[in-house]
mmCIF entry with sequence, helices, sheets and N, C-alpha, C, O atoms, coordinates in Angstrom:
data_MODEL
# 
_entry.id   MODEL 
# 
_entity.id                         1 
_entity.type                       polymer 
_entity.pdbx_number_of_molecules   1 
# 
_entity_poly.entity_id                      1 
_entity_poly.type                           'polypeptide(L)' 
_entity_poly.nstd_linkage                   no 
_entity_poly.nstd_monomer                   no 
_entity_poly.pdbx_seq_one_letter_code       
;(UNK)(UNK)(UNK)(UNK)(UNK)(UNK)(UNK)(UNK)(UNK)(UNK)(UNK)(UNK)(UNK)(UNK)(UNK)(UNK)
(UNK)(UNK)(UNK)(UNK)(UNK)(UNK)(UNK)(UNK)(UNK)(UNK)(UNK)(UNK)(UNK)(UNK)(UNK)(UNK)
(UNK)(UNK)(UNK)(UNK)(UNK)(UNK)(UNK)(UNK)(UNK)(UNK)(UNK)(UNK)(UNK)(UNK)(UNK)(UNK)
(UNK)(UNK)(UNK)(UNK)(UNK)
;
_entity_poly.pdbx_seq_one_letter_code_can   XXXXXXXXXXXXXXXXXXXXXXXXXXXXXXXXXXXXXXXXXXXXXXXXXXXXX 
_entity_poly.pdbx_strand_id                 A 
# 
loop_
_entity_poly_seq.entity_id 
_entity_poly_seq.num 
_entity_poly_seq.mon_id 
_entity_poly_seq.hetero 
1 1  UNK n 
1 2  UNK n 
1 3  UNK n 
1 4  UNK n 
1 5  UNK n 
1 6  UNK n 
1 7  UNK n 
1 8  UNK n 
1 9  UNK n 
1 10 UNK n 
1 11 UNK n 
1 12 UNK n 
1 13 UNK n 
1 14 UNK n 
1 15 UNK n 
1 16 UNK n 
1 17 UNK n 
1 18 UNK n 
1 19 UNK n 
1 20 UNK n 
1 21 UNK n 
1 22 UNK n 
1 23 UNK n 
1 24 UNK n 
1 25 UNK n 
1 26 UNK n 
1 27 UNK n 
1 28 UNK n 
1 29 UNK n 
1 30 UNK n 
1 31 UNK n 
1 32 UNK n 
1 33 UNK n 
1 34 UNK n 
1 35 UNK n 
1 36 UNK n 
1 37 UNK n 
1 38 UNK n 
1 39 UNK n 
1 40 UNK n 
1 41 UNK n 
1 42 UNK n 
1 43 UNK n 
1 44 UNK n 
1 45 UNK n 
1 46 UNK n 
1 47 UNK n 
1 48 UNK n 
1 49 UNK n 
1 50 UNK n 
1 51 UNK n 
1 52 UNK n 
1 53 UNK n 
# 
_struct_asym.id          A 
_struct_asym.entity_id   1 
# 
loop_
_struct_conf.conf_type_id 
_struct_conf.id 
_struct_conf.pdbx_PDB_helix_id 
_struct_conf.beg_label_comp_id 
_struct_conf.beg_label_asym_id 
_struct_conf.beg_label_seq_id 
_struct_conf.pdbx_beg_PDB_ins_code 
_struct_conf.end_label_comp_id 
_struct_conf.end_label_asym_id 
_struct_conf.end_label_seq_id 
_struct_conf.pdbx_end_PDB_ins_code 
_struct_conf.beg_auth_comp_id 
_struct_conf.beg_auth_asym_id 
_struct_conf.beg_auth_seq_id 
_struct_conf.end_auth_comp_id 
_struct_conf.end_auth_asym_id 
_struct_conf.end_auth_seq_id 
_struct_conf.pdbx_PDB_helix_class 
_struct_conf.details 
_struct_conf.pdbx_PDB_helix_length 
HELX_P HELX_P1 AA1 UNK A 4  ? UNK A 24 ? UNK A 4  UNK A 24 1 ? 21 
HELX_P HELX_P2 AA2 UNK A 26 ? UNK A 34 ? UNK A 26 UNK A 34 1 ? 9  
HELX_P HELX_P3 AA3 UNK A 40 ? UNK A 49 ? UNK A 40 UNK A 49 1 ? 10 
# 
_struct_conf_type.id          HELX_P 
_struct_conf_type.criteria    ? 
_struct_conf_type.reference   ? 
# 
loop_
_atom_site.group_PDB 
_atom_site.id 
_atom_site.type_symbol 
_atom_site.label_atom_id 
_atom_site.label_alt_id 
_atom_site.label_comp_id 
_atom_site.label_asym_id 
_atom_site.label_entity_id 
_atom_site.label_seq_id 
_atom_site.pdbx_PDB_ins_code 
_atom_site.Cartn_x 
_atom_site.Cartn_y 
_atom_site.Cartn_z 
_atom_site.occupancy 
_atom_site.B_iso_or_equiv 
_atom_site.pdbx_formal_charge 
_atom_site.auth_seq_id 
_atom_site.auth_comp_id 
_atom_site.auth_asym_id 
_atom_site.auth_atom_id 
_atom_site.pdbx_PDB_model_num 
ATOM 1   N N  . UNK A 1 1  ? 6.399  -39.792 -39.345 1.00 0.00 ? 1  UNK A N  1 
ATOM 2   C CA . UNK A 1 1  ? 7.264  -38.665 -39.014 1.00 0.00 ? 1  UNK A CA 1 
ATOM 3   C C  . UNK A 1 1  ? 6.705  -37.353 -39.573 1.00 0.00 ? 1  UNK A C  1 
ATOM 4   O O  . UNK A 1 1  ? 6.681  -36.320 -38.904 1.00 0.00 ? 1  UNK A O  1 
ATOM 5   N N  . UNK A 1 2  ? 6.251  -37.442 -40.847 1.00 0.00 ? 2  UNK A N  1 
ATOM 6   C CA . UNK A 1 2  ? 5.686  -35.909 -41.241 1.00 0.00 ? 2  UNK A CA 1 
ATOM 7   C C  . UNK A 1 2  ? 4.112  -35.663 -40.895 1.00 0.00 ? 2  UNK A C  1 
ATOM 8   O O  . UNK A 1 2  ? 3.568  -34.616 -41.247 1.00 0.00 ? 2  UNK A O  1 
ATOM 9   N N  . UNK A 1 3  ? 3.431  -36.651 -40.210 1.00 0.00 ? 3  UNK A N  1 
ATOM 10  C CA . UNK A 1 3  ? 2.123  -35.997 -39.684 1.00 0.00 ? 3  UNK A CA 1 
ATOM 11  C C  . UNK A 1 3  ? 3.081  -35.678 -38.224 1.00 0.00 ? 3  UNK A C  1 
ATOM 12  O O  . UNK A 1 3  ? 2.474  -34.698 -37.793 1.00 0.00 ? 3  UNK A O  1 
ATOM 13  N N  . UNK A 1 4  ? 3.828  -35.851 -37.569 1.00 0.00 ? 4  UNK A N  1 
ATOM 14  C CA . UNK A 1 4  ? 4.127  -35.649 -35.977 1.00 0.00 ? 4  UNK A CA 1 
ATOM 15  C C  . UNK A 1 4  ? 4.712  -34.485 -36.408 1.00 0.00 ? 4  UNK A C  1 
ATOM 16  O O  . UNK A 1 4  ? 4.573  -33.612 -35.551 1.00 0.00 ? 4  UNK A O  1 
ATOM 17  N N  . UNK A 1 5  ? 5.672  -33.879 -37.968 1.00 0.00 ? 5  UNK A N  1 
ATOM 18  C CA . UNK A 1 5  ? 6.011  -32.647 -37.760 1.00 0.00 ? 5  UNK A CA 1 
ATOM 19  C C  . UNK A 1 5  ? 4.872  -31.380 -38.302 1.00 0.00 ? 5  UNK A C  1 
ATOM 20  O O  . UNK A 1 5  ? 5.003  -30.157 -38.248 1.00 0.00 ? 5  UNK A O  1 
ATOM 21  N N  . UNK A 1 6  ? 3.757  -32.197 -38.820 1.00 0.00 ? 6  UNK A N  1 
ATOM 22  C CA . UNK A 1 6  ? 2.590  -31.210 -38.567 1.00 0.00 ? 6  UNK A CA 1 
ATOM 23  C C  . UNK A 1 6  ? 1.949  -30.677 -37.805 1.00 0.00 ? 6  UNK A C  1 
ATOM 24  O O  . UNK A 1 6  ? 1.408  -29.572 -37.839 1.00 0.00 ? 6  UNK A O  1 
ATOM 25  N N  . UNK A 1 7  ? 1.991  -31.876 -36.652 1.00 0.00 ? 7  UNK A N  1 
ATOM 26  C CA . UNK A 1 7  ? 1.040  -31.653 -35.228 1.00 0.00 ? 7  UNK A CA 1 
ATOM 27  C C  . UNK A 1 7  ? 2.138  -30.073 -34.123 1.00 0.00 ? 7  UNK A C  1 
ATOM 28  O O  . UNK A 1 7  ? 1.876  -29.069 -33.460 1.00 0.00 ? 7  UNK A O  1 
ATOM 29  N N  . UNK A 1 8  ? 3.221  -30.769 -34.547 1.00 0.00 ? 8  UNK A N  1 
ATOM 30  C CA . UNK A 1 8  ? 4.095  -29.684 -33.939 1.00 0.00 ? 8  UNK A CA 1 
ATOM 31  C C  . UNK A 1 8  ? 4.149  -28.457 -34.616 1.00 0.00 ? 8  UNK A C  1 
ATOM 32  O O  . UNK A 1 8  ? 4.514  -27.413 -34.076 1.00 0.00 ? 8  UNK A O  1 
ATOM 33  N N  . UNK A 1 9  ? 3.793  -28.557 -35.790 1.00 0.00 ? 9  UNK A N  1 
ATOM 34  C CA . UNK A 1 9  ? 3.689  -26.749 -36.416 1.00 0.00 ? 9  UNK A CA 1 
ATOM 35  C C  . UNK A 1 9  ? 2.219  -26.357 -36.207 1.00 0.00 ? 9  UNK A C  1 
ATOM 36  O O  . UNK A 1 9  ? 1.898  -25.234 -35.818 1.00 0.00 ? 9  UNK A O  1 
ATOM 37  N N  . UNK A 1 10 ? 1.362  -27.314 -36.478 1.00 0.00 ? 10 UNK A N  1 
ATOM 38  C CA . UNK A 1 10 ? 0.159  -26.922 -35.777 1.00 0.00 ? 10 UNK A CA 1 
ATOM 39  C C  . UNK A 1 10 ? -0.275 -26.581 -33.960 1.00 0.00 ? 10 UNK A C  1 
ATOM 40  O O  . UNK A 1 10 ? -1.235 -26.005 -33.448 1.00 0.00 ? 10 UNK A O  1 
ATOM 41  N N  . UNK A 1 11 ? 0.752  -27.143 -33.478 1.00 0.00 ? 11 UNK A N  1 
ATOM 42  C CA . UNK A 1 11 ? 0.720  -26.338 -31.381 1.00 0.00 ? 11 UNK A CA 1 
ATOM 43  C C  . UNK A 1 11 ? 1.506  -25.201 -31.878 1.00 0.00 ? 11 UNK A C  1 
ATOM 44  O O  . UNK A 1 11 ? 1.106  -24.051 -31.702 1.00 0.00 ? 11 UNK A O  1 
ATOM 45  N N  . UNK A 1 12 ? 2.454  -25.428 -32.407 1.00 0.00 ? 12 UNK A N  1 
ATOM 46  C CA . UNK A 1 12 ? 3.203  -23.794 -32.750 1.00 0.00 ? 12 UNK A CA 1 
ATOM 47  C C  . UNK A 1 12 ? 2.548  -22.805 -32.868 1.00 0.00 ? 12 UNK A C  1 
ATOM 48  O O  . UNK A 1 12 ? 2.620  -21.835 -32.115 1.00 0.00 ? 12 UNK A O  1 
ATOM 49  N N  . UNK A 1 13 ? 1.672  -22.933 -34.018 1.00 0.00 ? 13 UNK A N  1 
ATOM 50  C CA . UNK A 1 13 ? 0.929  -21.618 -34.554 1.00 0.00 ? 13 UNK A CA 1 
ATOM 51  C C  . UNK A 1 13 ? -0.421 -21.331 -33.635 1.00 0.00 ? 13 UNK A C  1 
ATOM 52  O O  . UNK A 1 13 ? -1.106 -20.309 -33.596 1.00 0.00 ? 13 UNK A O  1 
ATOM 53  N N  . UNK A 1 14 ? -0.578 -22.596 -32.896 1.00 0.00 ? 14 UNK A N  1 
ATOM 54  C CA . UNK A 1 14 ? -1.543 -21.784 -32.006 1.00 0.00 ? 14 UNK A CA 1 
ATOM 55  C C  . UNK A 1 14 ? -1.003 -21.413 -30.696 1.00 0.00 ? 14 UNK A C  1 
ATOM 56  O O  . UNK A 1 14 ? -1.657 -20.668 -29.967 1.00 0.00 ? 14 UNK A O  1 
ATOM 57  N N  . UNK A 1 15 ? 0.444  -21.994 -30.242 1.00 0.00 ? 15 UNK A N  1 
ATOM 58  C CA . UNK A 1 15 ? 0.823  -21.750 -29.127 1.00 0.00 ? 15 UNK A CA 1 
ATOM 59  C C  . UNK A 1 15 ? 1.242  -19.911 -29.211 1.00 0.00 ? 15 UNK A C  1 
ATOM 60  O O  . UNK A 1 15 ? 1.354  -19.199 -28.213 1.00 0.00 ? 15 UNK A O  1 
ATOM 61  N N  . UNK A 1 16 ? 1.404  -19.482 -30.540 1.00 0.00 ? 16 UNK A N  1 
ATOM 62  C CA . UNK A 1 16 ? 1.806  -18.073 -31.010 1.00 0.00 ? 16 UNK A CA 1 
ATOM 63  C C  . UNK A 1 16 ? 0.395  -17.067 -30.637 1.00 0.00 ? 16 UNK A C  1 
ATOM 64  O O  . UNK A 1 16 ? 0.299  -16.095 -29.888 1.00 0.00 ? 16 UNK A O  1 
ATOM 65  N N  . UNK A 1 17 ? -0.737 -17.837 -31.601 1.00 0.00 ? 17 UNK A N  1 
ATOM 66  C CA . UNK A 1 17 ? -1.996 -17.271 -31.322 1.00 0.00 ? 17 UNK A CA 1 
ATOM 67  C C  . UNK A 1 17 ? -2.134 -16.925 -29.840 1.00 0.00 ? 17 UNK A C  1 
ATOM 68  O O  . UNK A 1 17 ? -2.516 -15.885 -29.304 1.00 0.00 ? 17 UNK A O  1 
ATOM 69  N N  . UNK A 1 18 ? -1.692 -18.162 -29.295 1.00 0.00 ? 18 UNK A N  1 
ATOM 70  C CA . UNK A 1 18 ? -2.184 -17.748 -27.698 1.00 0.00 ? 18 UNK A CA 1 
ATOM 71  C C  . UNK A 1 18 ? -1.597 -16.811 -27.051 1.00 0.00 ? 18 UNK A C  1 
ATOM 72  O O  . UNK A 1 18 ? -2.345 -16.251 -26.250 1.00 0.00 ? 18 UNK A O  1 
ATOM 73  N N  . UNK A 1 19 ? -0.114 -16.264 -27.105 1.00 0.00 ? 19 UNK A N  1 
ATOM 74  C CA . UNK A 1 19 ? 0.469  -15.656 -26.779 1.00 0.00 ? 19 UNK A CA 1 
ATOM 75  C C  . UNK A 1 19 ? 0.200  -14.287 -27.551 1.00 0.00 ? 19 UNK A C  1 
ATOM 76  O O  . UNK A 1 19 ? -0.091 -13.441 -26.705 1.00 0.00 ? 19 UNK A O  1 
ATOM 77  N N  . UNK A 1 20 ? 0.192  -13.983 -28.273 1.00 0.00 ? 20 UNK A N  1 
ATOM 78  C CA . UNK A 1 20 ? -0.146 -12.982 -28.827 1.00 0.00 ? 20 UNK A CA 1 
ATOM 79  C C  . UNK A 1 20 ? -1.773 -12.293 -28.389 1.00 0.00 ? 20 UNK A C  1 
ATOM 80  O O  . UNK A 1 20 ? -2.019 -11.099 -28.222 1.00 0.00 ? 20 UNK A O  1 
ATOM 81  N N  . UNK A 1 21 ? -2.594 -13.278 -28.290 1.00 0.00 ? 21 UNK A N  1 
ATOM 82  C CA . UNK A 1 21 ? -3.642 -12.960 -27.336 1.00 0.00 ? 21 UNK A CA 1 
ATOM 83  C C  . UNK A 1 21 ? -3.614 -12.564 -26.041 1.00 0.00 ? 21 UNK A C  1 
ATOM 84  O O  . UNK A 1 21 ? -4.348 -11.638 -25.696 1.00 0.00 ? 21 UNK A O  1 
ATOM 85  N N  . UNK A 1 22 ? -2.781 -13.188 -25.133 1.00 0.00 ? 22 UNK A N  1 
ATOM 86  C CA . UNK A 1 22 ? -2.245 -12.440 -24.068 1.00 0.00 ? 22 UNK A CA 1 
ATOM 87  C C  . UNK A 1 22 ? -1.342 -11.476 -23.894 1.00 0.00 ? 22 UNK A C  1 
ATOM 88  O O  . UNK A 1 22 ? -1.286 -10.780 -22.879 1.00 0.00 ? 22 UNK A O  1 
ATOM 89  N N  . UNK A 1 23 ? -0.624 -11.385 -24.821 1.00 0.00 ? 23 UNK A N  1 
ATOM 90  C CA . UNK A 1 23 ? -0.334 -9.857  -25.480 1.00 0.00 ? 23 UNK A CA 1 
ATOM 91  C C  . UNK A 1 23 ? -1.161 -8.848  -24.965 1.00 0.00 ? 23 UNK A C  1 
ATOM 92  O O  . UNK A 1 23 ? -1.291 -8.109  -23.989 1.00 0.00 ? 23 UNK A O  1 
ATOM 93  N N  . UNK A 1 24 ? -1.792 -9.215  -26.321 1.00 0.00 ? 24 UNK A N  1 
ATOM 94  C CA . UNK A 1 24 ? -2.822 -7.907  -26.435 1.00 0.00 ? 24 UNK A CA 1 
ATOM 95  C C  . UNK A 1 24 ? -3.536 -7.392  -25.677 1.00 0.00 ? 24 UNK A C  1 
ATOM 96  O O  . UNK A 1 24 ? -3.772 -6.195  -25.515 1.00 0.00 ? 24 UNK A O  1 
ATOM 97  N N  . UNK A 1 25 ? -4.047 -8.555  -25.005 1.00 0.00 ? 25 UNK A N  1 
ATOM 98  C CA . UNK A 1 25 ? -5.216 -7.966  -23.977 1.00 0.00 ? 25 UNK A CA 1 
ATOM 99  C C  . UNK A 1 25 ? -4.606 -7.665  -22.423 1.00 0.00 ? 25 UNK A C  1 
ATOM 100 O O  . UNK A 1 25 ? -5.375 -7.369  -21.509 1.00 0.00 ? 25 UNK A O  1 
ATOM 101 N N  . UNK A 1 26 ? -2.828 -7.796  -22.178 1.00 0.00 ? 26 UNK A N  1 
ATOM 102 C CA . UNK A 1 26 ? -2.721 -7.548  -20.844 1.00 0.00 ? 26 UNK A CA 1 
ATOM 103 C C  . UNK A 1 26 ? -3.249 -6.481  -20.489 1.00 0.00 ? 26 UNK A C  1 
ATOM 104 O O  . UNK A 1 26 ? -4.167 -6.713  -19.702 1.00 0.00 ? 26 UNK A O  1 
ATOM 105 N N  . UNK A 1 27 ? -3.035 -4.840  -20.801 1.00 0.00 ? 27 UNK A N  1 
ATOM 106 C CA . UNK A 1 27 ? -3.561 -3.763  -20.504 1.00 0.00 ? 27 UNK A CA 1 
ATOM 107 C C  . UNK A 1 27 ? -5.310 -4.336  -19.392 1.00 0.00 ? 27 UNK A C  1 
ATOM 108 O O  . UNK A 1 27 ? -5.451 -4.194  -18.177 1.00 0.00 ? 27 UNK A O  1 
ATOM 109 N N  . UNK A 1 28 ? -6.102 -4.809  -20.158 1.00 0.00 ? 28 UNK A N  1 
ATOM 110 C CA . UNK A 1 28 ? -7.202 -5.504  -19.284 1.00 0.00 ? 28 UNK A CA 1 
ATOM 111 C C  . UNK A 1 28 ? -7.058 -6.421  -18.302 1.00 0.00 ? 28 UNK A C  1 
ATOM 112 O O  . UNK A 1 28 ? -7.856 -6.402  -17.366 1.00 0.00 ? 28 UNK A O  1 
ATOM 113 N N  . UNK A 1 29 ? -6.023 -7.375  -18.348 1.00 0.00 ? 29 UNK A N  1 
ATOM 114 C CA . UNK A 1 29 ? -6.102 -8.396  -17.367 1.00 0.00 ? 29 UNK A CA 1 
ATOM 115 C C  . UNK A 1 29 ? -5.474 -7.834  -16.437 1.00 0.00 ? 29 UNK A C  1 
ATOM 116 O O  . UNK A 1 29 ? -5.999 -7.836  -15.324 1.00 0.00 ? 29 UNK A O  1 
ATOM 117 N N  . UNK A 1 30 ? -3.922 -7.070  -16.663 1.00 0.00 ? 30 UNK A N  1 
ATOM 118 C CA . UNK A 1 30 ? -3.114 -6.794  -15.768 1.00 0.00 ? 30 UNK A CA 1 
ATOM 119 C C  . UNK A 1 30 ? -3.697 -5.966  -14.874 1.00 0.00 ? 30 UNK A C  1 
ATOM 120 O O  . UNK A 1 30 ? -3.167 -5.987  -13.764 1.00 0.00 ? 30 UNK A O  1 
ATOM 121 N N  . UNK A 1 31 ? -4.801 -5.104  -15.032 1.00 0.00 ? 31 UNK A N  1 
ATOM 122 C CA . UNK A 1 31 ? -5.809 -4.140  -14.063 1.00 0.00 ? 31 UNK A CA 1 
ATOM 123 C C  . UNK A 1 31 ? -6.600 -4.984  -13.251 1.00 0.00 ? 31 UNK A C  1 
ATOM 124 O O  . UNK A 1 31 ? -6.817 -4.881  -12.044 1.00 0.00 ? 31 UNK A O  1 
ATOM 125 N N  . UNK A 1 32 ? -6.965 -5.747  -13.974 1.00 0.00 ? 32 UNK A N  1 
ATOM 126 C CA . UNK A 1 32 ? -8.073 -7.107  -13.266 1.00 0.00 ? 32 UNK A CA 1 
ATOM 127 C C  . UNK A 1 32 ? -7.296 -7.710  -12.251 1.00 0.00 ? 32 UNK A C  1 
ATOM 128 O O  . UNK A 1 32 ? -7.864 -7.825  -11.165 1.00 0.00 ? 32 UNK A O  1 
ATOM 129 N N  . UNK A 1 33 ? -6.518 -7.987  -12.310 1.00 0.00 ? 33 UNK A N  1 
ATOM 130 C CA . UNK A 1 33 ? -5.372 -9.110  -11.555 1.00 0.00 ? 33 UNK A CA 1 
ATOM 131 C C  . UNK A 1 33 ? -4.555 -8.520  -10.368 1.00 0.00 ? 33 UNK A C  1 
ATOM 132 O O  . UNK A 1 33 ? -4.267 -9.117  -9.330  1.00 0.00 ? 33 UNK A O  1 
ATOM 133 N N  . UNK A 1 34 ? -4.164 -6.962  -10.779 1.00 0.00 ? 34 UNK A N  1 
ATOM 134 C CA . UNK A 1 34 ? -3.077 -6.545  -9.922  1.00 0.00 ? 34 UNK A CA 1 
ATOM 135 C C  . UNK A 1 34 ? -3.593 -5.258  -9.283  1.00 0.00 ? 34 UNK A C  1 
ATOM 136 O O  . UNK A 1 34 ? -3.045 -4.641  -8.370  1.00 0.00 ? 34 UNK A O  1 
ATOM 137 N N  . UNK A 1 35 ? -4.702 -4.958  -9.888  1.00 0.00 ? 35 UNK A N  1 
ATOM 138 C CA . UNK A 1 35 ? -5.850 -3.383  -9.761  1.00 0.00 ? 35 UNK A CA 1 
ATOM 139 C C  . UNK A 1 35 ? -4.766 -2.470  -10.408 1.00 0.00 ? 35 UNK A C  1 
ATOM 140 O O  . UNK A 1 35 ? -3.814 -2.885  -11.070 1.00 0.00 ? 35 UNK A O  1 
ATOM 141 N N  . UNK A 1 36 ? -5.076 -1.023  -10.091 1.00 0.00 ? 36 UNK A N  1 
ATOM 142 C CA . UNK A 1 36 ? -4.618 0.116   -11.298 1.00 0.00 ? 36 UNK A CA 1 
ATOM 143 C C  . UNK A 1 36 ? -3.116 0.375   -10.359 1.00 0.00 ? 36 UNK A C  1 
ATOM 144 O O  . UNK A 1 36 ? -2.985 0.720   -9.184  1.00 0.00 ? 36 UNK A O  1 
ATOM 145 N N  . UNK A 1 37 ? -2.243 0.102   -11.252 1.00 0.00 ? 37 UNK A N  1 
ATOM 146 C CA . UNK A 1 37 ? -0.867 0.984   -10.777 1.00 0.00 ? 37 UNK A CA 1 
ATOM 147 C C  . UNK A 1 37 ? -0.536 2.246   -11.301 1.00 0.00 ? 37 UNK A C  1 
ATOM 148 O O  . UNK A 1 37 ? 0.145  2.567   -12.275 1.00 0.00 ? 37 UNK A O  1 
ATOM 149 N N  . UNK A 1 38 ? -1.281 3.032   -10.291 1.00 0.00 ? 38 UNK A N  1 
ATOM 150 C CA . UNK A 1 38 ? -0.847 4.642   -10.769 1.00 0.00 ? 38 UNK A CA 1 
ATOM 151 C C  . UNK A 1 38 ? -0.001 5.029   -10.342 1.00 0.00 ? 38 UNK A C  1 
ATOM 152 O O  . UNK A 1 38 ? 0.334  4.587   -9.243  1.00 0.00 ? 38 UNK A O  1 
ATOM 153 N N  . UNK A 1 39 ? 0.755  6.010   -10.955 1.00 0.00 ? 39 UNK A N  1 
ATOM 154 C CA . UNK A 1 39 ? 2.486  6.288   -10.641 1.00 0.00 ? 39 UNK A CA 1 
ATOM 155 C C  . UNK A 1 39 ? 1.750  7.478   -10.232 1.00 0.00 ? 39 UNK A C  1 
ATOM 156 O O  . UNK A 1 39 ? 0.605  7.796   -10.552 1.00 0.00 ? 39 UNK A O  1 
ATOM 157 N N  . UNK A 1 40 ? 3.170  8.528   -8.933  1.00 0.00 ? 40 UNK A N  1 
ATOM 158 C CA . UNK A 1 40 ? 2.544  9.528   -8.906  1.00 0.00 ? 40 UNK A CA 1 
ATOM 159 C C  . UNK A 1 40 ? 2.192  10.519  -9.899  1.00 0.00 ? 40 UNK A C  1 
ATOM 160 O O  . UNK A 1 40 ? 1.293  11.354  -9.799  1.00 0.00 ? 40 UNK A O  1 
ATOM 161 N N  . UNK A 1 41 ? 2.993  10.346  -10.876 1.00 0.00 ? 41 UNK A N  1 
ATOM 162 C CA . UNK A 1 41 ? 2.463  11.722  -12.567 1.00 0.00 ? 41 UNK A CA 1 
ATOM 163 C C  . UNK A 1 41 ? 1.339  11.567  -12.634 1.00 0.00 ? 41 UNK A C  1 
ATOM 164 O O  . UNK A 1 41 ? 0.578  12.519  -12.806 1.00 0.00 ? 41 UNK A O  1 
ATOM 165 N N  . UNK A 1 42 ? 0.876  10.189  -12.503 1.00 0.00 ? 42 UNK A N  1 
ATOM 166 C CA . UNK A 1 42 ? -0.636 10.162  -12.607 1.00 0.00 ? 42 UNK A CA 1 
ATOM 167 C C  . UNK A 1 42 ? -1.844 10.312  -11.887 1.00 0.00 ? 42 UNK A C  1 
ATOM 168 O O  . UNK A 1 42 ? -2.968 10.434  -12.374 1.00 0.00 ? 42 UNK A O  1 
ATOM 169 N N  . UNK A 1 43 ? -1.539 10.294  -10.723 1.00 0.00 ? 43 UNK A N  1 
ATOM 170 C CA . UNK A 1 43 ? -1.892 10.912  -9.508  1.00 0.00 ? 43 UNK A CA 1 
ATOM 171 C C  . UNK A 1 43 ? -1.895 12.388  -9.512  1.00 0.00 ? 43 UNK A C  1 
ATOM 172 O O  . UNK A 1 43 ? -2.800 13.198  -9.311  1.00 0.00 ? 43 UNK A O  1 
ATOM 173 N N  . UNK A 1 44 ? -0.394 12.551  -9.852  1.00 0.00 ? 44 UNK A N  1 
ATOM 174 C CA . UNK A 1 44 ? -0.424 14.486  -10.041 1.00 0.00 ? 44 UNK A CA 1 
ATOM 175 C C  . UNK A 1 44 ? -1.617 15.144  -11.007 1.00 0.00 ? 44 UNK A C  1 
ATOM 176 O O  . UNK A 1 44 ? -2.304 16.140  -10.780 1.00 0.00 ? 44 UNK A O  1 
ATOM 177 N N  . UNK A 1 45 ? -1.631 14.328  -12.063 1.00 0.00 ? 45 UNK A N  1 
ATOM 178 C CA . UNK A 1 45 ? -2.373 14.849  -13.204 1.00 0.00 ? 45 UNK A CA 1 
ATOM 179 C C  . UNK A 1 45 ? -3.550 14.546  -12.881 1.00 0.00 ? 45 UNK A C  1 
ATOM 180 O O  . UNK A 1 45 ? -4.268 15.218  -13.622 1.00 0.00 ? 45 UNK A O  1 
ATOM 181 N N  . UNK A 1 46 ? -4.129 13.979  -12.265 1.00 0.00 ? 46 UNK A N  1 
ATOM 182 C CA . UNK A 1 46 ? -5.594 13.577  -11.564 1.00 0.00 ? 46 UNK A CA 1 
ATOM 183 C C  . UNK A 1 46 ? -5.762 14.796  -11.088 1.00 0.00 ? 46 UNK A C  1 
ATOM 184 O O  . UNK A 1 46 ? -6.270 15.831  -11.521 1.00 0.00 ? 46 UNK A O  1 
ATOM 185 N N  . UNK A 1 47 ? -5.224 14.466  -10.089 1.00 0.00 ? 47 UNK A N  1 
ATOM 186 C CA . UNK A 1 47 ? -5.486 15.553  -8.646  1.00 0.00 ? 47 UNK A CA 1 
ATOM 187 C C  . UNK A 1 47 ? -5.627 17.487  -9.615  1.00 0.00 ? 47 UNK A C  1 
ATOM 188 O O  . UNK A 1 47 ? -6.522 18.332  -9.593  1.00 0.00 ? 47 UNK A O  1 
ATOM 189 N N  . UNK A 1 48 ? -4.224 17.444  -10.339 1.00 0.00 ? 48 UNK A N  1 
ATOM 190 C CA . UNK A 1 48 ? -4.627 19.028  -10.628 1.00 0.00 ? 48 UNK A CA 1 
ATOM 191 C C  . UNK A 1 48 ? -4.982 19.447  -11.629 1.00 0.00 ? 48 UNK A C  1 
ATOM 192 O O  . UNK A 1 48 ? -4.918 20.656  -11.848 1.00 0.00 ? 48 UNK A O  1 
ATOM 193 N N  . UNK A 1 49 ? -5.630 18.269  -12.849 1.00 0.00 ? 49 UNK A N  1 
ATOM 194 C CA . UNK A 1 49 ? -5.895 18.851  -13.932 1.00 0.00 ? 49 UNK A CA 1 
ATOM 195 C C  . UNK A 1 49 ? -7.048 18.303  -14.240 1.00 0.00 ? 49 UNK A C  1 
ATOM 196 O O  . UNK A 1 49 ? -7.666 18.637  -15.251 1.00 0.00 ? 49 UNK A O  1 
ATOM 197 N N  . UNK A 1 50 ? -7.538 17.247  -13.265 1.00 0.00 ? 50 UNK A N  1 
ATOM 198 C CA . UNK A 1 50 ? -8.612 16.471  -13.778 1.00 0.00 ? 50 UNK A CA 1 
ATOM 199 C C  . UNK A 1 50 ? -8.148 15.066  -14.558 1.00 0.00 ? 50 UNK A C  1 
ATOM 200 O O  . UNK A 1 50 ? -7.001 14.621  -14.607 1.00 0.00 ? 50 UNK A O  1 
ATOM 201 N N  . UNK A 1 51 ? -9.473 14.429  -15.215 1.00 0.00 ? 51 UNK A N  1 
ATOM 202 C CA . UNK A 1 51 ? -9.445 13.447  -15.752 1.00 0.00 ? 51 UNK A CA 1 
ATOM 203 C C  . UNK A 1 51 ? -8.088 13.443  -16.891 1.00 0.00 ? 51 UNK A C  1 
ATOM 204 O O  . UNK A 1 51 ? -8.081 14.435  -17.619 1.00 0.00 ? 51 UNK A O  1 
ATOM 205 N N  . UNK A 1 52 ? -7.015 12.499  -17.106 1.00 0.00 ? 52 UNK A N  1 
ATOM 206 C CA . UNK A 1 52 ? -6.846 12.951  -18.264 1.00 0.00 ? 52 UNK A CA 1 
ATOM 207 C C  . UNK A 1 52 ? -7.308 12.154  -19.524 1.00 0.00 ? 52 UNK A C  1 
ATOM 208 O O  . UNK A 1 52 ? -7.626 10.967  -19.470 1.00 0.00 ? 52 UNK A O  1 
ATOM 209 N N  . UNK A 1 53 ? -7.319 13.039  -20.866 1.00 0.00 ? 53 UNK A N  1 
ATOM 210 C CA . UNK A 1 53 ? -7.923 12.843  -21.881 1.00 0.00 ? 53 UNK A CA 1 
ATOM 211 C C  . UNK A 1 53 ? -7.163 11.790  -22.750 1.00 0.00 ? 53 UNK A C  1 
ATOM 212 O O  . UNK A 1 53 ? -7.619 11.446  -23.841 1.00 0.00 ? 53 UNK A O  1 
# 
């Protein structure tokens, strides 16, 4: 019983890791996956001010 409640805190803490990894990195995937969702502000700010910084 207490190695089976190790194995389960051990998927825990990496099932966290994993999620937290996909966290972090959506900004990258979600562009990869769905391409760029530019709202028009961002469009506006393209178009009349240039790149923004």
């Amino acid at each position: 019983m207490v190695e089976m409640l190790r194995e389960v805190r051990t998927a825990m803490i990496w099932a966290a890791f994993a999620l937290g990894l996909v966290f972090a990195t959506r900004p990258v995937w979600s562009y990869l996956l769905f391409g760029p969702s530019l709202t028009l502000e961002d469009l506006l700010s393209l178009r009349c001010f240039g790149l923004p910084t």
